[in-house]
N, C-alpha and C positions, 0 to 999 in steps of 0.2 A: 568463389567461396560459397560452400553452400548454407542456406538458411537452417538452424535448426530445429527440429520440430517442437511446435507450442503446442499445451494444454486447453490452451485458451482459443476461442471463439471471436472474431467479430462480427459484432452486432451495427446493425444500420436503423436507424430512426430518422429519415428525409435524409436532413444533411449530417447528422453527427453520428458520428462513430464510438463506439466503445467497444470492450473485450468483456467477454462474457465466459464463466468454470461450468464447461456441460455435466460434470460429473456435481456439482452444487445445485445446478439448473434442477437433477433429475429428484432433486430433495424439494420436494412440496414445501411452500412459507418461507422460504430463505434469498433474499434475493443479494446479491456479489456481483461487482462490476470493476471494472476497472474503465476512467474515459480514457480518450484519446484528445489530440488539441484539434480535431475537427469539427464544425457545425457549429460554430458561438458566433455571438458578437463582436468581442473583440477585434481588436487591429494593432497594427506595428507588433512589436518583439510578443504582442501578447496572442496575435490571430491564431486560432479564430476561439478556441473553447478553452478559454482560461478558467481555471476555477479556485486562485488564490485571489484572497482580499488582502496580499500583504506584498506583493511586489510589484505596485505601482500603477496597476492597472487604472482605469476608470471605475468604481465602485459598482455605479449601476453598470456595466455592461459584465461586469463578475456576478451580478445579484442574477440579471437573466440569464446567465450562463446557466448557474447553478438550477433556478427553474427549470430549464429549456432538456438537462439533464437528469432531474428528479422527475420530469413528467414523461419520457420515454421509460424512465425504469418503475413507475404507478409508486413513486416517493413522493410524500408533502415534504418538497426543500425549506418550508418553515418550522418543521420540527429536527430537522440536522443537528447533532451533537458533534460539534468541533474542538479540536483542543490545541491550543499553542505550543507546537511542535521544538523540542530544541536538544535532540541528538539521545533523548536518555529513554531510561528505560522505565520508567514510571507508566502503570497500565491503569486506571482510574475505569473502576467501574458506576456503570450509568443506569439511570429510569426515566420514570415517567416526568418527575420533576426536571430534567436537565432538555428537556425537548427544547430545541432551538437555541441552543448556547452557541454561539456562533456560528450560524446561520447565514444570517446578516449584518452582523457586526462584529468584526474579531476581538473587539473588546472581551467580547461577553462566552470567548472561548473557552476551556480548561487551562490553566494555567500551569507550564510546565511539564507538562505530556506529551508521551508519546506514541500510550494506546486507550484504543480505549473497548469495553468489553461490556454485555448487557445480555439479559434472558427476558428482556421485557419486547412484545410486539408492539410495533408501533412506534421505534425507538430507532430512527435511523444513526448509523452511525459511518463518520465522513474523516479521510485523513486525507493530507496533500502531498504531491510529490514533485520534483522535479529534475531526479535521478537516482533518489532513495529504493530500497526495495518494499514492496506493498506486500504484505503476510495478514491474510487471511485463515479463520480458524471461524470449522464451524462445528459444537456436539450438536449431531440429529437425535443424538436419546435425551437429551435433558433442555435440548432446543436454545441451545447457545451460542452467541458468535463473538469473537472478539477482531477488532484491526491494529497493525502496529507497524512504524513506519520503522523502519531498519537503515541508516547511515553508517557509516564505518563503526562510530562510533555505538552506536543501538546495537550494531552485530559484532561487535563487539563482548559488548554488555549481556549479550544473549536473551536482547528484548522478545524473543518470538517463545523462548522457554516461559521465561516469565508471563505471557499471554497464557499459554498454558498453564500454566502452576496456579494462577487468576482464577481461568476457566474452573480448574481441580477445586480452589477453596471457596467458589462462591455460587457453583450452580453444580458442584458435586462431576463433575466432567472426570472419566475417564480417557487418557491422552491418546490407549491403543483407538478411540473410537474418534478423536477427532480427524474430520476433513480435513486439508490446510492445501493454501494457495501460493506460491511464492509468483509476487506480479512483475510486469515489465519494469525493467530499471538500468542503472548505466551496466554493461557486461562486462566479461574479460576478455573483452576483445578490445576495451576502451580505456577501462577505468585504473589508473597508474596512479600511485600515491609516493608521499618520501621514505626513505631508507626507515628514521623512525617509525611509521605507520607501521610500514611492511614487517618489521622486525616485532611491534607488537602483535601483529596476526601468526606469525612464524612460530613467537614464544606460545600463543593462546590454545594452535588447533594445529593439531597432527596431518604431517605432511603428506598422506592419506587423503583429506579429504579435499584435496587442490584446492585449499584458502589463498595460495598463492604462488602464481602459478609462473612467475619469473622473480622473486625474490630481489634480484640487481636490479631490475626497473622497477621495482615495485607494483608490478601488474595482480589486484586482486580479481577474486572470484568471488564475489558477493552473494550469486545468486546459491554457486554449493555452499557456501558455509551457513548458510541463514538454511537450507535443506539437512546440512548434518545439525545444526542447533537444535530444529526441528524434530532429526529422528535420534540425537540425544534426551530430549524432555519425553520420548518414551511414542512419538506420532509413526505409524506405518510406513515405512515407503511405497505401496503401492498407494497410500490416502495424500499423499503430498503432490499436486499437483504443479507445474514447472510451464509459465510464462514463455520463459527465453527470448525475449525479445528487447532489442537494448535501444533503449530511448537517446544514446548517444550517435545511434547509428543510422535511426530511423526519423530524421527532422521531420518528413512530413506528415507522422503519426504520433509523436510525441516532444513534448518540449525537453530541452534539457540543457539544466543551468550552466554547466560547466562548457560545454562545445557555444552555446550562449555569450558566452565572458559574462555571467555572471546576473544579464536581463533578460528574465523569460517568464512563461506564463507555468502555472501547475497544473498537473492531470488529480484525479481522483481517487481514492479507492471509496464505495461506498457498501456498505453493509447493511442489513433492513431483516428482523424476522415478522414476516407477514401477520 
């Protein structure tokens, strides 16, 4: 079976790896990553570059993770803006004041989010994944980026429009002019859901844009539907760039919860305007 072609770059730093959008790269002050689970601390179900602080891990070896990762991409991982992730479509935009919310402590995350969005430099901004899809958005004219973690549910909800609509009312962002990334995550080649699920993707989005792409199994296509969301809120399809690379598929580059049962470590998306 053949592999299909990714947008995305990996990037080596010693021993870790991450995935890097050449077409974001070529934009001055913007830095987009996506890890991979290689080059950390960690060990057992979490080795080696975990970068959740909520399934179980050892804390300090998630805290150096996340150093070990912000200093290959010139990020101060003490100003990270995190937000406690749980399926919806809530886009919380951030500054200067939110520097290091969840950083180090997921206490002190956003509560209830599941993007988060910002025009301030200096203002990293960090979501977790573990077979969700990572949606990056960046305006180069009004120098804005938002992240938002997309599950069945979030692409659903059509959390990635919602980033944009964000972007529109809070930094003036026109949608033809945003970038956008659609990152590694479980595929359809993987990812099968129940008759319910599937039946609400079937009712949501037109059988056009292969949301789902065996109906009787329930086999979705997460990564098209979060791309048509996308070029529904008004984003280019030549500006959407397309990962394709399915963390269900790929154990030794990405974790992922479900081929897991359930104990595994998180990848990253992280965003930063210089």
């Amino acid at each position: 079976m053949s592999v299909p072609r990714s947008d995305f770059v990996a990037q080596r730093a010693g021993d870790l790896m991450y995935y890097t959008v050449p077409r974001f790269a070529r934009e001055a002050g913007v830095i987009a990553a996506f890890s991979s689970r290689r080059g950390g601390k960690s060990s057992g179900p979490y080795a080696t570059l975990n970068l959740g602080l909520h399934v179980g891990d050892e804390p300090e070896a998630v805290l150096t993770n996340r150093t070990l990762l912000c200093g290959a991409l010139g990020v101060d991982a003490v100003h990270l803006v995190s937000c406690a992730q749980v399926h919806g479509t809530r886009v919380a935009v951030v500054g200067t004041a939110d520097r290091g919310r969840g950083a180090f402590d997921q206490s002190r995350a956003l509560p209830a989010t599941d993007g988060l969005a910002t025009g301030t430099p200096g203002v990293p901004l960090v979501t977790f994944y573990g077979d969700c899809v990572p949606l990056f958005l960046f305006d180069p004219v009004n120098r804005a980026i938002a992240l938002a973690h997309a599950g069945w549910r979030g692409t659903l909800g059509r959390i990635g429009a919602r980033a944009v609509a964000v972007l529109g009312e809070k930094f003036g962002t026109t949608p033809a002019a945003v970038l956008a990334a659609v990152g590694p995550a479980i595929g359809p080649c993987c990812y099968t859901v129940g008759p319910d699920v599937a039946a609400l993707f079937v009712g949501e989005f037109s059988s056009g844009n292969r949301a789902v792409l065996n109906p009787e199994g329930g086999r979705l296509d997460l990564w098209s539907v979060n791309r048509q969301v996308l070029l529904e809120a008004g984003v280019r399809a030549e500006n959407i760039a397309m990962a394709r690379r399915c963390t269900a598929c790929n154990p030794k580059e990405f974790f992922s919860h479900r081929t897991s049962g359930g104990k595994a470590g998180r990848m990253a998306a992280i965003m930063a305007l210089e």
